[in-house]
Steps between C-alpha positions, in 0.01 A plus 500: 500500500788700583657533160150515331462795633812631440456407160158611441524891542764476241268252274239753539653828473675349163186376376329768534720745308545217193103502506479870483754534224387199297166611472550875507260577811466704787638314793248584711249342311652155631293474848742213616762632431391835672406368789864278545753746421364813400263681681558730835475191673646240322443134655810362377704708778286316768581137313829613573541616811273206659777296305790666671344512868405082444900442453599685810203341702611159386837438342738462818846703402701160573278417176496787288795371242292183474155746446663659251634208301155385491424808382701552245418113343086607514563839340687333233167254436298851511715713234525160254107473520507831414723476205328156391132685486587782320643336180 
């Protein structure tokens, strides 16, 4: 969950902008997207800051290199699903 999040505000954000200029629209016509990472209140910043306070609440620091290899392995999965979908 971790490194989906991570990896989704980037997704989105990225998405969002090769949507707009694809089909030549105003961003804000994309009410998803709007709501995620664009508005005054953008929900994405939440996702991640719920994301950062779960890894202090449970990843012991006598863990944290193990966390983050973990990490790092799971983000990979997310960015090559990425790269595999949009193709």
């Amino acid at each position: 969950m971790v490194s989906f999040e991570n990896h989704a505000g980037i997704m989105i954000d990225s998405l969002w902008k090769s949507i707009v200029e694809l089909f030549k629209i105003d961003k804000d016509e994309l009410i998803y997207f709007k709501v995620h990472v664009g508005e005054d209140d953008p929900a994405e910043v939440y996702h991640i800051e719920m994301t950062e306070r779960m890894i202090s609440e449970i990843v012991p620091e006598s863990r944290f290199d193990e966390f983050i290899n973990k990490f790092m392995l799971s983000y990979k999965l997310h960015y090559d699903w990425c790269e595999a979908i949009k193709e």
